[in-house]
C-alpha positions as CSV (number, residue, x, y, z in Angstrom):
1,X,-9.1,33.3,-17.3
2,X,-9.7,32.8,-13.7
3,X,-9.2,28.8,-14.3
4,X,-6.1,29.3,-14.9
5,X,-4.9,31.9,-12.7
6,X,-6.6,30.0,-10.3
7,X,-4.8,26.6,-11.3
8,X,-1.4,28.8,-11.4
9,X,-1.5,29.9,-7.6
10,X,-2.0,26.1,-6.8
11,X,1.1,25.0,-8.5
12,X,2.7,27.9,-6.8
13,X,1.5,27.2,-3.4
14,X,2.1,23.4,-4.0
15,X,5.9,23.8,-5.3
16,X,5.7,25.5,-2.0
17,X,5.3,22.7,0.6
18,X,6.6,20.3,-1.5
19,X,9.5,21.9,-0.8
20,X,9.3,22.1,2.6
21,X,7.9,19.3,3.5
22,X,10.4,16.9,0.9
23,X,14.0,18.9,1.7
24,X,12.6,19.7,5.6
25,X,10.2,17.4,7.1
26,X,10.8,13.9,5.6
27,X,14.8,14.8,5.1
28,X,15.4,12.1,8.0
29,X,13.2,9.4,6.7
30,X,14.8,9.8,3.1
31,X,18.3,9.6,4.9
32,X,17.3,6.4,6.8
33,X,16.3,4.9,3.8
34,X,18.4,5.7,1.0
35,X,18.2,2.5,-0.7
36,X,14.8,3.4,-2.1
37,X,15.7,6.2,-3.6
38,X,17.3,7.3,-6.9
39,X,19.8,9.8,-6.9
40,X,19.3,13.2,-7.9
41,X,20.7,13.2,-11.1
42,X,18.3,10.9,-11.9
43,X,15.3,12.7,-11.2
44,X,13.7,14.2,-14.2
45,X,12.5,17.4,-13.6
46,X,10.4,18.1,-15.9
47,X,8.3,15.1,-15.7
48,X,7.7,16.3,-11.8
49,X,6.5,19.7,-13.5
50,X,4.2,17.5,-16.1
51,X,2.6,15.8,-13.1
52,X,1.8,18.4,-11.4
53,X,0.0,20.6,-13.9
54,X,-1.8,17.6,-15.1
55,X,-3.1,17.1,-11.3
56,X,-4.0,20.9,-10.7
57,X,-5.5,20.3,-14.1
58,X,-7.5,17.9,-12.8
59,X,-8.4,19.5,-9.8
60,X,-9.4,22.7,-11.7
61,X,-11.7,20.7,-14.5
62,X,-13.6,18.2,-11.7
63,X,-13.9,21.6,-9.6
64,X,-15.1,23.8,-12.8
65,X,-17.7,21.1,-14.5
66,X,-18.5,19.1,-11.4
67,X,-19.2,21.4,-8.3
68,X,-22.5,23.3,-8.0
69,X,-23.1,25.9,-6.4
70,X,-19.3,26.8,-6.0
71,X,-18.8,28.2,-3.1
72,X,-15.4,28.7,-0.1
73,X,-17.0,25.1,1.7
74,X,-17.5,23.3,-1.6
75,X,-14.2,23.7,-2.8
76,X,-12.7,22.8,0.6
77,X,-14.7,19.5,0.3
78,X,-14.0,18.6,-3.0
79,X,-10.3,19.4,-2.4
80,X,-10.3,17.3,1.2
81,X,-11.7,14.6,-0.7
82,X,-9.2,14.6,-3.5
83,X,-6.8,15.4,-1.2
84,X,-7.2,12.4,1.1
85,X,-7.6,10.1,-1.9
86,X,-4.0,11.3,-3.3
87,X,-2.4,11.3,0.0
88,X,-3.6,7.7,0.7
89,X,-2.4,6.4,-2.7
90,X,0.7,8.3,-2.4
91,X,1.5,7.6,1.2
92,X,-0.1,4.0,1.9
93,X,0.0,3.2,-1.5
94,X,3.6,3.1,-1.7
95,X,3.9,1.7,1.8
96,X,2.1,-1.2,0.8
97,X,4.7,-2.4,-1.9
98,X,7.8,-0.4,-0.7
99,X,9.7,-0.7,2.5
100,X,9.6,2.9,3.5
101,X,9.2,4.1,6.8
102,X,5.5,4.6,8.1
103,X,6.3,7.8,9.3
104,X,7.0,8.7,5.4
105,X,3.3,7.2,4.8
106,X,1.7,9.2,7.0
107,X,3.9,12.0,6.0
108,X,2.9,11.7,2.3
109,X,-0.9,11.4,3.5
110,X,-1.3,14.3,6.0
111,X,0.8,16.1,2.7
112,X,-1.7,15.2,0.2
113,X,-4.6,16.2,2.0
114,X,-3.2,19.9,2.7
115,X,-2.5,20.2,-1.1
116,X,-5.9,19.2,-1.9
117,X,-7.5,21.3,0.8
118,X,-5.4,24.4,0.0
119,X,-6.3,23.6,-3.8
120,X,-10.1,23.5,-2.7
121,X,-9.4,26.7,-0.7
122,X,-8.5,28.2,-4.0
123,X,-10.8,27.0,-6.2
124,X,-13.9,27.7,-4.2
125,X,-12.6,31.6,-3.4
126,X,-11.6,32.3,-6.7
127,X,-14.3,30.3,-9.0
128,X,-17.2,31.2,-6.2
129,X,-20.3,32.0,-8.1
130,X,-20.5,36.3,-7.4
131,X,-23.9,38.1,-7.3
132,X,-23.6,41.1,-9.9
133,X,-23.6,44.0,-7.7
């Protein structure tokens, strides 16, 4: 059960600066580069909410079967490192074959290593191994 609430409050908190950081932050370089983009109407919505539970999935299965002892500063380093791995491919990933602006590449990286870290965050205070009181 605590998976899963666990892996809920990271979608929340995700949805979250995804949010800001897409319709706030990076508003300017989407603007300055509308090209690349596809329209609104042509996003689909519900593959955006697929990806994302499969990658809290993720995050919540490696954390769960791979980390021991699990603790505040091992989840914090397993989410950094997912985190920068994500925010590399996303960001420098996609600058690398697309022309978007490397301000949007280092956007998309300093992004994916806050979701990762505040995942990590999550997963190690909520999954922490407890001593029975």
């Amino acid at each position: 059960m605590r998976p899963l609430a666990t892996g809920t409050g990271i979608l929340i908190a995700w949805m979250s600066l995804d949010t800001l950081a897409h319709r706030l932050v990076f508003e300017t370089f989407y603007e300055s580069s509308k090209g690349l983009w596809r329209p609104a109407s042509e996003m689909s919505p519900l593959l955006v909410g697929l990806v994302s539970v499969l990658l809290v999935a993720i995050f919540v299965a490696g954390y769960s079967l791979l980390v021991r002892p699990k603790s505040v500063a091992a989840g914090l380093g397993f989410g950094g490192l997912l985190g920068v791995a994500l925010g590399a491919s996303s960001g420098f990933g996609t600058y690398i074959h697309s022309p978007i602006p490397s301000q949007l590449a280092w956007g998309w990286f300093v992004l994916g290593t806050a979701k990762g870290l505040v995942a990590g965050a999550l997963l190690g205070f909520v999954l922490r191994k407890t001593t029975p009181t």
